[in-house]
C-alpha positions as CSV (number, residue, x, y, z in Angstrom):
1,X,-84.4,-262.1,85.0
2,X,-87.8,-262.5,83.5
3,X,-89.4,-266.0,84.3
4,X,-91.4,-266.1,81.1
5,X,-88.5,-265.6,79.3
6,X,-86.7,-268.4,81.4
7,X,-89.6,-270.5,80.5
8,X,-89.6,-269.9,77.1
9,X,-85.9,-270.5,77.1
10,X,-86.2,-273.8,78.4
11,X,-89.6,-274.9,76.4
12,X,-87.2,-277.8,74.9
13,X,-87.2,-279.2,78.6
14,X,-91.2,-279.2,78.8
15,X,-91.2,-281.5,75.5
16,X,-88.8,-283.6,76.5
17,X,-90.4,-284.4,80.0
18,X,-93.7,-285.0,78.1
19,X,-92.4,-287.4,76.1
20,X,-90.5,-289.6,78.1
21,X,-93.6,-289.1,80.9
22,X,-95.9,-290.3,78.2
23,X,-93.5,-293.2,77.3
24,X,-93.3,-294.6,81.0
25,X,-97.2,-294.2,81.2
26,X,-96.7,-296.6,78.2
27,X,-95.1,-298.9,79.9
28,X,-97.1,-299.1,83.2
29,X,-100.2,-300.0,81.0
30,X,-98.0,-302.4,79.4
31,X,-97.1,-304.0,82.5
32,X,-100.8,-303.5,84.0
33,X,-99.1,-301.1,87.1
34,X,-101.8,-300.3,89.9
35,X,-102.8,-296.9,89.5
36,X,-102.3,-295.8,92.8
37,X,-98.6,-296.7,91.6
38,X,-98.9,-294.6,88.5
39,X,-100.4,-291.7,90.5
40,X,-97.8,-291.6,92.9
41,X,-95.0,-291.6,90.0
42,X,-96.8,-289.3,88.2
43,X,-96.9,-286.8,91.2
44,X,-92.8,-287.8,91.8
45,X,-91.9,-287.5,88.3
46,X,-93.6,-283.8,88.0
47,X,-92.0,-282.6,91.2
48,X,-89.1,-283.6,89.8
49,X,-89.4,-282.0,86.5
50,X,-90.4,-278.8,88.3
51,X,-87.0,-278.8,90.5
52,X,-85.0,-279.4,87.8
53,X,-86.3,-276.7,86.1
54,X,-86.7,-273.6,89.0
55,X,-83.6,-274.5,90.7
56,X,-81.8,-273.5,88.4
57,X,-83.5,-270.6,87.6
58,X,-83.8,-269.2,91.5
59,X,-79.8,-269.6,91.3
60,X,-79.2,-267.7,88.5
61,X,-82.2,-264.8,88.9
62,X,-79.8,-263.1,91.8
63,X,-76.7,-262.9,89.7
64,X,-78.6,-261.8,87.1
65,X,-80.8,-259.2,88.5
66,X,-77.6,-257.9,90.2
67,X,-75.6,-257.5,87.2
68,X,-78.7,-255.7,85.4
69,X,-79.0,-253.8,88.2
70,X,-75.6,-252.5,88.3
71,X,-75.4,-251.9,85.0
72,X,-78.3,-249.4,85.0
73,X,-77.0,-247.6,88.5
74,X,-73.6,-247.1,86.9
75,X,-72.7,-243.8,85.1
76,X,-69.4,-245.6,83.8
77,X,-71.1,-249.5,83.1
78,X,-67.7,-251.0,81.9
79,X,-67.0,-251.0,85.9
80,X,-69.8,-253.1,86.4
81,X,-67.3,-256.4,86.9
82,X,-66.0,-254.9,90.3
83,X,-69.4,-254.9,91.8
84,X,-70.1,-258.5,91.2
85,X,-69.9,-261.2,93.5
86,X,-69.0,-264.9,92.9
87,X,-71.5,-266.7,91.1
88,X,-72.8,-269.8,92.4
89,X,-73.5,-271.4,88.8
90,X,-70.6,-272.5,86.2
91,X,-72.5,-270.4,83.5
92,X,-72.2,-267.9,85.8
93,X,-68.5,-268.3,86.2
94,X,-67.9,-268.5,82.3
95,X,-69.7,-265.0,82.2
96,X,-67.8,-263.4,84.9
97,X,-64.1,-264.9,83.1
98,X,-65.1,-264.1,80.0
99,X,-66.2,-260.0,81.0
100,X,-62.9,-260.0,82.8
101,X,-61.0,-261.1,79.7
102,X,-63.2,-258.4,77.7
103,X,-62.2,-255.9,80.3
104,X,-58.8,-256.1,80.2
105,X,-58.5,-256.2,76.0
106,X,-60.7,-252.8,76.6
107,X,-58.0,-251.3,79.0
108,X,-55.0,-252.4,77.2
109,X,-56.5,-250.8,74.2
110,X,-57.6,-247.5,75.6
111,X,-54.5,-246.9,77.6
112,X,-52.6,-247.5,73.9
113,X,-55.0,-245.0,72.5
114,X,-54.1,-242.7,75.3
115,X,-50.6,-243.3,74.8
116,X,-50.4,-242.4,71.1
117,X,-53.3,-239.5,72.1
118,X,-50.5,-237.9,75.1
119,X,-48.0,-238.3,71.7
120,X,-49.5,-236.1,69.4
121,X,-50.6,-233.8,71.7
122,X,-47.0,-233.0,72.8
123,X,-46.2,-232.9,69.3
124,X,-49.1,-230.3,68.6
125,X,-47.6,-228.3,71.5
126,X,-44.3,-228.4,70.2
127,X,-45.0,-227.9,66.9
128,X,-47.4,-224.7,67.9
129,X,-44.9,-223.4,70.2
130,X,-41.9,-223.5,67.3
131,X,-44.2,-221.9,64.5
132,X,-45.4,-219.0,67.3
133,X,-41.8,-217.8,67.0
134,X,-41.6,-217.0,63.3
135,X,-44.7,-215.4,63.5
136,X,-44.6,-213.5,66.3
137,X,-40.9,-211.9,64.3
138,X,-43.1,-211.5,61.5
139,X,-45.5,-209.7,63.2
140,X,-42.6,-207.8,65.6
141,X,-41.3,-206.7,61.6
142,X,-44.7,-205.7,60.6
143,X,-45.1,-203.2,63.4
144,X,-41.4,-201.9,62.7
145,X,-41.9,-201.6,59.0
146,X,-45.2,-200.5,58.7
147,X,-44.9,-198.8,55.2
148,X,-43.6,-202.0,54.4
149,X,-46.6,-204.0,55.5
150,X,-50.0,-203.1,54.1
151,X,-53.4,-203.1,56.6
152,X,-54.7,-206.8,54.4
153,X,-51.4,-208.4,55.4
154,X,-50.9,-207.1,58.7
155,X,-55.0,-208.3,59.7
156,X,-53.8,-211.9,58.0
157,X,-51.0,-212.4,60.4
158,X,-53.0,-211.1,63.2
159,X,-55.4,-213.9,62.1
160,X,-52.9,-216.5,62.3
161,X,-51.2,-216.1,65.4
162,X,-54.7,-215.6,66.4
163,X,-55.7,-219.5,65.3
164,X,-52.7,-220.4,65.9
165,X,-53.5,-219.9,69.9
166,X,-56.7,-221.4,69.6
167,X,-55.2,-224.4,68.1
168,X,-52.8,-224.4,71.2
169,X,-55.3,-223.6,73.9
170,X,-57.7,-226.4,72.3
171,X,-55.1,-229.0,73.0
172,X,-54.5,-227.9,76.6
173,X,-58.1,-227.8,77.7
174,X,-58.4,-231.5,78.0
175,X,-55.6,-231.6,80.6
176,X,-56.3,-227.8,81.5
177,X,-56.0,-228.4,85.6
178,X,-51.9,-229.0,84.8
179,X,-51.8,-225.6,82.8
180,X,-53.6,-223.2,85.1
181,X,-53.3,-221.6,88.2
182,X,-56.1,-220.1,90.6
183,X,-54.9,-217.1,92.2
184,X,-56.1,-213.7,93.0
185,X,-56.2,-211.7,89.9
186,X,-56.8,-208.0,88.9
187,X,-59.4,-208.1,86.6
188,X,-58.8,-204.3,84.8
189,X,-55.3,-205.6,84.2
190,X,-56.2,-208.7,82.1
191,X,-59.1,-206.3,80.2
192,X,-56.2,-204.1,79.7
193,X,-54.3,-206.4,78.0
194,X,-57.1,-207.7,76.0
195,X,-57.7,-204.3,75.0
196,X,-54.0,-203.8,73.9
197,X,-53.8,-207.3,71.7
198,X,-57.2,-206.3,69.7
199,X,-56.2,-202.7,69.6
200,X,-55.5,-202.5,66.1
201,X,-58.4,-204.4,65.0
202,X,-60.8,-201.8,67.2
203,X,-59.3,-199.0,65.5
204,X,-59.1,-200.6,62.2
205,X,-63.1,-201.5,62.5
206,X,-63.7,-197.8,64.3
207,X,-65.2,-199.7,67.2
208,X,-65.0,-197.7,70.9
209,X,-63.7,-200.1,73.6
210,X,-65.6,-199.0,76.9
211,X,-64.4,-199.9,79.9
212,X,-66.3,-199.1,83.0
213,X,-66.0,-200.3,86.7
214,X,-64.1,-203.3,86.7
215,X,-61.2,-202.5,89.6
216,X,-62.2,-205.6,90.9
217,X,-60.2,-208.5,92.4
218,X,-61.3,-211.9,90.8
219,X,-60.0,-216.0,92.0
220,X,-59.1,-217.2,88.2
221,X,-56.0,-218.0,85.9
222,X,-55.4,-214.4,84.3
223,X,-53.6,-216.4,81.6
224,X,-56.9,-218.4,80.3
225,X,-59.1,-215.5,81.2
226,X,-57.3,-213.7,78.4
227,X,-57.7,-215.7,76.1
228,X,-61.5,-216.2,76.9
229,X,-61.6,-212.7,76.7
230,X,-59.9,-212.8,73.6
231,X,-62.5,-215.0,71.9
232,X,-65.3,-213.1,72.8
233,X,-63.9,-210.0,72.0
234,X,-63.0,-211.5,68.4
235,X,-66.4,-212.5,67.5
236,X,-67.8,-208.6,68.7
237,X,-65.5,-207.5,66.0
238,X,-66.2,-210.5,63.7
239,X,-70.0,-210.0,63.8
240,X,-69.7,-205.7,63.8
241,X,-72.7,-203.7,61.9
242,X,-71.9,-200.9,59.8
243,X,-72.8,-198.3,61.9
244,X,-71.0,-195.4,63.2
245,X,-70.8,-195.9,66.9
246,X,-70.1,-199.4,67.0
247,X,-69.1,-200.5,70.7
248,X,-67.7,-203.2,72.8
249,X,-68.7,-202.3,76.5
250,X,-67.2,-203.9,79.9
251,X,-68.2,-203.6,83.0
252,X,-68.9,-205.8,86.3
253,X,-71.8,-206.4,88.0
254,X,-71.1,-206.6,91.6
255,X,-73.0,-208.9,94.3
256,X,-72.7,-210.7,97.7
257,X,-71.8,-214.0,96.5
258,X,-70.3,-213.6,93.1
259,X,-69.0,-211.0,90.6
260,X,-69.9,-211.0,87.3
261,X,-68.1,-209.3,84.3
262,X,-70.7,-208.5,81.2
263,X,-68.9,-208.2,77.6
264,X,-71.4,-206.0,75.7
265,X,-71.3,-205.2,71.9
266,X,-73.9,-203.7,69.1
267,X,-73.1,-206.0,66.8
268,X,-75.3,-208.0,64.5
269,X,-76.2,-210.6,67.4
270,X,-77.4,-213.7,67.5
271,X,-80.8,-215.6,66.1
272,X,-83.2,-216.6,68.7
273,X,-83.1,-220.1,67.2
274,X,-79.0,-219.9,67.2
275,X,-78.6,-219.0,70.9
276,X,-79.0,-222.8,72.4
277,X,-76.4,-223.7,70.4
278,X,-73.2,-221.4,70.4
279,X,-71.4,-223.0,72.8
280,X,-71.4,-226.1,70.7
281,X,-68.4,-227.3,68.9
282,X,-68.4,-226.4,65.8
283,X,-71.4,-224.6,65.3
284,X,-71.6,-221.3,63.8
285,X,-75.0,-220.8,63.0
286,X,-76.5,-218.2,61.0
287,X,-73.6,-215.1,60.9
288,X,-71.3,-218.4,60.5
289,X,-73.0,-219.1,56.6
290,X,-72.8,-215.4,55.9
291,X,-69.0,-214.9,56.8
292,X,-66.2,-217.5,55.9
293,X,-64.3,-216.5,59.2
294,X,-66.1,-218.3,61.7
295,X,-64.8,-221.9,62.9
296,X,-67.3,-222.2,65.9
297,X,-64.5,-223.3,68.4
298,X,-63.6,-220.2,70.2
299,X,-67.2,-219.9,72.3
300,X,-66.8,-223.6,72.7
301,X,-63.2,-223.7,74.5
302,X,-64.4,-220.4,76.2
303,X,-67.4,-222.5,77.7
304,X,-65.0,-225.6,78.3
305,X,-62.3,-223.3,79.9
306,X,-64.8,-221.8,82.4
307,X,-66.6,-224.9,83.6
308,X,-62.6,-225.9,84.2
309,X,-62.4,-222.9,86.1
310,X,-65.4,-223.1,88.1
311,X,-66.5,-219.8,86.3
312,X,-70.3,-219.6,84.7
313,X,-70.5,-218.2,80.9
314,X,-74.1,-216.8,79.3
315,X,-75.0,-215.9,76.3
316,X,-78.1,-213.4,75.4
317,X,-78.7,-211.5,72.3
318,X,-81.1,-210.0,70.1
319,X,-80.7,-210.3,66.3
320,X,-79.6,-206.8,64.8
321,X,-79.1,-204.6,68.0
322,X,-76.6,-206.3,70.9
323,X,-75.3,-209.2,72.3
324,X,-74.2,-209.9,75.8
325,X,-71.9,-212.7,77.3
326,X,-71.9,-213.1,81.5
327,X,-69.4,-214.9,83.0
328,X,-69.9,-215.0,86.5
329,X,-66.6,-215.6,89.1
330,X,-67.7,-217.0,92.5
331,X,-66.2,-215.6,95.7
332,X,-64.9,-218.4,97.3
333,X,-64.1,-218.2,101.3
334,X,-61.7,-221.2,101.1
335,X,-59.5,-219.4,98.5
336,X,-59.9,-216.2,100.4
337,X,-57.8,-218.0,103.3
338,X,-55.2,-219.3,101.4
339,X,-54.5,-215.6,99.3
């Protein structure tokens, strides 16, 4: 609480005291008052002033600085009302009622926003989960009745069911810690079965799938490490160059406190300027204007997913010869116990 500005605030006092000082000098002449008396007045009457005006302001300058103070040290300054103590002032206690009043409207609204939020994301999940099962028959009658099914519709349904899990994984991820499960996991089995849901788009794209050195145990939820997998391994094929030995390349790289697992294509790759960006939502960057396939969401539930985790994901590329995506697994002691 800034006493200039206190000042300032209270100028209106100043005048008044000047006037009615200024009248009472008035009337002491009036009434030919010794000047000793005047003088002595005079001191009484500016003390007086002076208390009435810094009283109040020494009062309010601790509740004041406090609340400021609190406000600035707090990452989450709505909470600011619990730190507060009892002010000593009734502006003070008008304040404090009328936050609290504020405070609770904010809740009541939030938690109805939540409410209706936790609504339609059940819905979403429901909805996802009953249109995954005519799809995956129609993809189950694709594969049975391939001279039925040209390679166009067979790479649209693929698509689908492919945004389709996106959609459904999106949704989760903001309440990810009830969906997953850290355990143990063989990593060369979940790249196995990423291999084995893309395999027809490798083959259909002539793209080798390397896989080299990754019998490796790993703490993670094999579930979302799929489908990180899956993501990444969809924009390697997405982002392809027409070459003859196009490649997407796995393998680990070992050390004594972590283990990290490098997805490697020779692809188009990614801008310089891009780079900082592709883990945000949304963005797709240059490839993303020259393809209308890109959505920008997969590398950002993919980053989201990992922090969740407690797994790192990199990005580094060079524009027209490879990209490569880290993502780093931590060996953990404490889970290492409980296995």
């Amino acid at each position: 609480m800034k006493i200039g500005a206190y000042f300032k605030d209270n100028l209106y006092k100043l005048f008044v005291f000047i006037f009615c000082y200024v009248f009472n000098l008035l009337i002491f002449f009036a009434f030919k008052v010794d000047k000793s008396v005047i003088l002595s007045s005079s001191f009484l009457y500016l003390l007086c002033f002076l208390l009435i005006l810094f009283i109040p302001y020494f009062r309010k300058k601790k509740f004041y600085d406090n609340l400021l103070a609190n406000i600035a040290s707090l990452d989450k300054s709505y909470l600011v009302l619990e730190t507060l103590s009892k002010p000593e002032f009734y502006e003070g206690e008008l304040l404090v009622s009328a936050l609290y009043e504020i405070n609770k409207s904010m809740n009541e609204n939030v938690r109805f926003i939540e409410e209706h939020m936790q609504d339609f994301k059940e819905y979403i999940e429901m909805w996802i989960h009953e249109v995954k099962i005519p799809l995956s028959t129609l993809v189950l009658i694709s594969n049975n009745h391939k001279d039925q099914f040209d390679k166009k519709t067979k790479l649209q349904l693929k698509r689908l069911e492919d945004y389709v899990d996106q959609v459904l994984y999106y949704v989760r991820s903001e309440n990810a810690e009830k969906d997953y499960l850290i355990k143990e996991t063989d990593l060369s089995k979940v790249i196995k079965n990423v291999g084995l849901k893309n395999m027809d788009d490798l083959l259909e794209n002539k793209i080798d799938y390397i896989v080299e050195n990754v019998q490796y145990k790993i703490l993670t939820d094999s579930k979302w490490l799929e489908f990180i997998l899956g993501q990444i391994m969809n924009n390697s094929i997405k982002y392809r160059r027409n070459i003859d030995n196009s490649y997407i390349k796995i393998f680990v790289q070992e050390a004594q406190e972590k283990t990290t697992l490098v997805i490697e294509d020779n692809g188009i790759g990614i801008k310089k300027s891009d780079l900082k960006q592709v883990f945000d939502k949304s963005f797709t960057g240059e490839n993303g204007r020259n393809t209308n396939q890109s959505t920008g969401m997969g590398l950002f539930i993919a980053k989201n997913m990992c922090k969740k985790l407690g797994h790192k994901i990199e990005i580094e590329s060079k524009y027209n010869e490879y990209t490569r995506v880290y993502i780093t697994f931590a060996k953990n002691k404490y889970y290492d116990v409980l296995k």
